[in-house]
N, CA and C atoms as a LAMMPS dump frame, in Angstrom:
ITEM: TIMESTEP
0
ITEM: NUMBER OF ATOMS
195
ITEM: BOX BOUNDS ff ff ff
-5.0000000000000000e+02 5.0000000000000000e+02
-5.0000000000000000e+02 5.0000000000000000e+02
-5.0000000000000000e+02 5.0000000000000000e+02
ITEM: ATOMS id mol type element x y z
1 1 1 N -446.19 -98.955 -256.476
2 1 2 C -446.569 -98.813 -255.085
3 1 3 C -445.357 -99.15 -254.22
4 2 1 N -445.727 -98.33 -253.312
5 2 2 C -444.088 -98.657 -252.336
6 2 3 C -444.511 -99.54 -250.823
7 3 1 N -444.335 -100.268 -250.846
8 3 2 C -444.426 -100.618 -248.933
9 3 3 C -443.998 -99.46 -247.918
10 4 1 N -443.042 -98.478 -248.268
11 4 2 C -442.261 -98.395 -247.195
12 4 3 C -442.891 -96.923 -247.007
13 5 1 N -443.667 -97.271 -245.6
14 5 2 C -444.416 -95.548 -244.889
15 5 3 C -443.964 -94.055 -245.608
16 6 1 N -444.53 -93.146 -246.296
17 6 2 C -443.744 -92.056 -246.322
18 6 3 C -444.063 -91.208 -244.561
19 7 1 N -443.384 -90.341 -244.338
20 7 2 C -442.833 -89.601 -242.957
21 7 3 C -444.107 -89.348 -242.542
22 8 1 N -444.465 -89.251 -241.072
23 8 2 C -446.147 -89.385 -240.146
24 8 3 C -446.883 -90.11 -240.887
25 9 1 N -446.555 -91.141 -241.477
26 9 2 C -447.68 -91.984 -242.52
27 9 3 C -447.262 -93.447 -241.576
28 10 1 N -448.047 -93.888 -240.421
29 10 2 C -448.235 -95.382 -239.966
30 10 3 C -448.339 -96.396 -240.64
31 11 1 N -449.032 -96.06 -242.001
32 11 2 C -449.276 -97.248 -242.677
33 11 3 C -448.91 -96.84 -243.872
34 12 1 N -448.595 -97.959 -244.949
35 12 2 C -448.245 -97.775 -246.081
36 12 3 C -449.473 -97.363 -247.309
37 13 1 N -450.699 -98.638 -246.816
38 13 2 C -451.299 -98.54 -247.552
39 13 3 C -452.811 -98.859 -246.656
40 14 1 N -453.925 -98.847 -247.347
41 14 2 C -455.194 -98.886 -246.425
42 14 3 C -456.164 -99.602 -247.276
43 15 1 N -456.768 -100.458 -246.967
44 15 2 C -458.283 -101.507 -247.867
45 15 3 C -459.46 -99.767 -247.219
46 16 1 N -460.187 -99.473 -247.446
47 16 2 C -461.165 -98.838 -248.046
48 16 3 C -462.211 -99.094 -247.773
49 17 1 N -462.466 -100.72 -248.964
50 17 2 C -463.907 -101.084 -249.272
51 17 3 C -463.599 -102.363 -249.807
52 18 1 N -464.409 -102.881 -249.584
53 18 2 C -464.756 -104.555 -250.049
54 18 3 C -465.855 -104.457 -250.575
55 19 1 N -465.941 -105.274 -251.935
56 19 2 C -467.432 -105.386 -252.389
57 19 3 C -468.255 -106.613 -252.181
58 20 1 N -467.67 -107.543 -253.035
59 20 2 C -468.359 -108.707 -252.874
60 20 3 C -467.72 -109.687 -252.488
61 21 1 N -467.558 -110.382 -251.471
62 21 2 C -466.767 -111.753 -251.334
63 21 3 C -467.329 -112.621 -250.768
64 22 1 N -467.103 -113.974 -251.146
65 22 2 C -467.745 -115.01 -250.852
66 22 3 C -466.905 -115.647 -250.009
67 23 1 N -467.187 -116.399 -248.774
68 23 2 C -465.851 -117.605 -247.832
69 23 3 C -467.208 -118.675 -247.458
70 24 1 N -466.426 -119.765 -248.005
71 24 2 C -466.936 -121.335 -247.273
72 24 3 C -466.445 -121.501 -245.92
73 25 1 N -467.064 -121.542 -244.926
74 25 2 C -466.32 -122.086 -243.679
75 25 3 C -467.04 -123.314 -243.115
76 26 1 N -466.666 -123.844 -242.322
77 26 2 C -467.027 -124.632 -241.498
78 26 3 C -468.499 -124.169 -240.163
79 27 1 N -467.836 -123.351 -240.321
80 27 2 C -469.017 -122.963 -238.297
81 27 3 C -469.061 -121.393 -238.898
82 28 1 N -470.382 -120.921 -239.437
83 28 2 C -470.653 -119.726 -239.512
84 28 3 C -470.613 -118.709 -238.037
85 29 1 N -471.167 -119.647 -236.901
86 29 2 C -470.755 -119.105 -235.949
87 29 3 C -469.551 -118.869 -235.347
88 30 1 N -468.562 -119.649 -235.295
89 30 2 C -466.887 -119.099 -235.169
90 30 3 C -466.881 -118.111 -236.085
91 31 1 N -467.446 -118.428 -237.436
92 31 2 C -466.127 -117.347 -238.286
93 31 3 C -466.818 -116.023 -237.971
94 32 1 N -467.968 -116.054 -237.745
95 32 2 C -468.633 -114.35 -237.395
96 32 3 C -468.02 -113.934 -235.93
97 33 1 N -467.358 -114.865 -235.172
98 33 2 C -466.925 -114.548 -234.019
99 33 3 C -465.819 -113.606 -234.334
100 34 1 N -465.05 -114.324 -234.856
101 34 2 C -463.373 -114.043 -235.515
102 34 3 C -463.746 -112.779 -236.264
103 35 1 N -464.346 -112.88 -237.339
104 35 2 C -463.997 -111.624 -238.404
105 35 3 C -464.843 -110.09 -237.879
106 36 1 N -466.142 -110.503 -236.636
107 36 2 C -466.426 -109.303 -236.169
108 36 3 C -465.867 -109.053 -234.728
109 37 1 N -465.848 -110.084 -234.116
110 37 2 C -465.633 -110.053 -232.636
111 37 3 C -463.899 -109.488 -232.885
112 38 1 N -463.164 -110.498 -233.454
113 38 2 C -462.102 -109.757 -232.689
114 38 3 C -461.21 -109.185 -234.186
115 39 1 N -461.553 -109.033 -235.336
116 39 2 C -461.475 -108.066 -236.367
117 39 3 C -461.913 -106.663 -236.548
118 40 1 N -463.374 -107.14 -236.304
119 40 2 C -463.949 -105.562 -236.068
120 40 3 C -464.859 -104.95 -237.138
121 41 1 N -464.947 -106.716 -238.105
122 41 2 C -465.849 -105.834 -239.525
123 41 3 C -467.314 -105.799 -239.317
124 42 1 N -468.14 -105.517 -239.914
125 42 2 C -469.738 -105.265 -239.612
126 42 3 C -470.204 -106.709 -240.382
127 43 1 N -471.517 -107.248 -239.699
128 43 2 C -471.871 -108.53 -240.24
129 43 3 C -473.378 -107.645 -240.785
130 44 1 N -473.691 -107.388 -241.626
131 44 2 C -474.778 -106.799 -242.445
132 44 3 C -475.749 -107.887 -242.672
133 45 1 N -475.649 -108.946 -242.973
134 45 2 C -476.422 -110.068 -243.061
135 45 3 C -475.922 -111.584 -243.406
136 46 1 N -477.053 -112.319 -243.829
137 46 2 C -476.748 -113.979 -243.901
138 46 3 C -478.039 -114.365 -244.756
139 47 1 N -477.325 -114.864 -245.503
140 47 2 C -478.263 -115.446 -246.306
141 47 3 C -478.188 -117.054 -246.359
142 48 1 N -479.643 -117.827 -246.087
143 48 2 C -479.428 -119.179 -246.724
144 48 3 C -480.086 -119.8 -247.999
145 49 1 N -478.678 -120.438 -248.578
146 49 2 C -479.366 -120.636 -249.621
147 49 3 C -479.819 -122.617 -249.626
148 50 1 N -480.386 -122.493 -250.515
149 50 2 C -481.098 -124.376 -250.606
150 50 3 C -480.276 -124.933 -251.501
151 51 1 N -479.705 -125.824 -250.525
152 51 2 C -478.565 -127.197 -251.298
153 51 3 C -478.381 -127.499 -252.504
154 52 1 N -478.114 -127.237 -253.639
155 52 2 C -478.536 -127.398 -255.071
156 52 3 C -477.522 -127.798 -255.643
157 53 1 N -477.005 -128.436 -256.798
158 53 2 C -475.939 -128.731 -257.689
159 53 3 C -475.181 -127.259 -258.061
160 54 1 N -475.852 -126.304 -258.184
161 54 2 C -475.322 -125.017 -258.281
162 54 3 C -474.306 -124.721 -257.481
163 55 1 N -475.289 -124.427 -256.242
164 55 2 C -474.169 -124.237 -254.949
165 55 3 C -473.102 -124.797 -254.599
166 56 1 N -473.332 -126.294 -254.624
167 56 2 C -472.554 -127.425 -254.303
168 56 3 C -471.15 -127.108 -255.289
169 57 1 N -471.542 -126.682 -256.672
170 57 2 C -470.318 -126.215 -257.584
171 57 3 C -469.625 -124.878 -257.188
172 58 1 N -470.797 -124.075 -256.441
173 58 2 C -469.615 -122.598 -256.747
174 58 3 C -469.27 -122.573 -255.695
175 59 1 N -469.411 -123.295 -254.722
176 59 2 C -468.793 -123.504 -253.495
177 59 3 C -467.708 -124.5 -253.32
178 60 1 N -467.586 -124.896 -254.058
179 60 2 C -466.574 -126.652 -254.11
180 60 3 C -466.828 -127.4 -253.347
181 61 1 N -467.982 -127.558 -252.743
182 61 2 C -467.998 -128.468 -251.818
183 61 3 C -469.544 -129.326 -252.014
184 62 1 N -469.307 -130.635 -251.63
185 62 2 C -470.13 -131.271 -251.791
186 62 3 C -471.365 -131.257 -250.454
187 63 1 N -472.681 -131.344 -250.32
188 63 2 C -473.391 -131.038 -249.647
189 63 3 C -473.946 -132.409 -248.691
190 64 1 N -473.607 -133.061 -247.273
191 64 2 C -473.855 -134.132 -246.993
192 64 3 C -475.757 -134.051 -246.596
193 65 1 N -476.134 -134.818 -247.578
194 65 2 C -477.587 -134.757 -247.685
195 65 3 C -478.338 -136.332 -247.126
């Protein structure tokens, strides 16, 4: 793969599609600000899930209960 534009080509290369990704944040509300408000991606949904040793692992983070 090359970085460097071929001729009337703006960009080198282009993302497509995203499938699955997971992000821990802090303030679900900032980060939906940021990644739709001034990114521009579609927020399709939200899911919550219930505090569990599971989660707490695939998330790395410990859950203040």
């Amino acid at each position: 793969m090359t970085l460097q534009p071929e001729a009337g080509d703006a960009r080198p290369f282009g993302i497509t599609r995203v499938d699955h990704t997971g992000i821990t944040v802090s303030s679900l509300k900032d980060s939906l600000d940021f990644w739709v408000g001034t990114l521009g991606f579609q927020h399709l949904y939200t899911w919550d899930f219930k505090n569990d040793a599971f989660i707490e692992n695939l998330v790395g983070l410990k859950v203040l209960r």
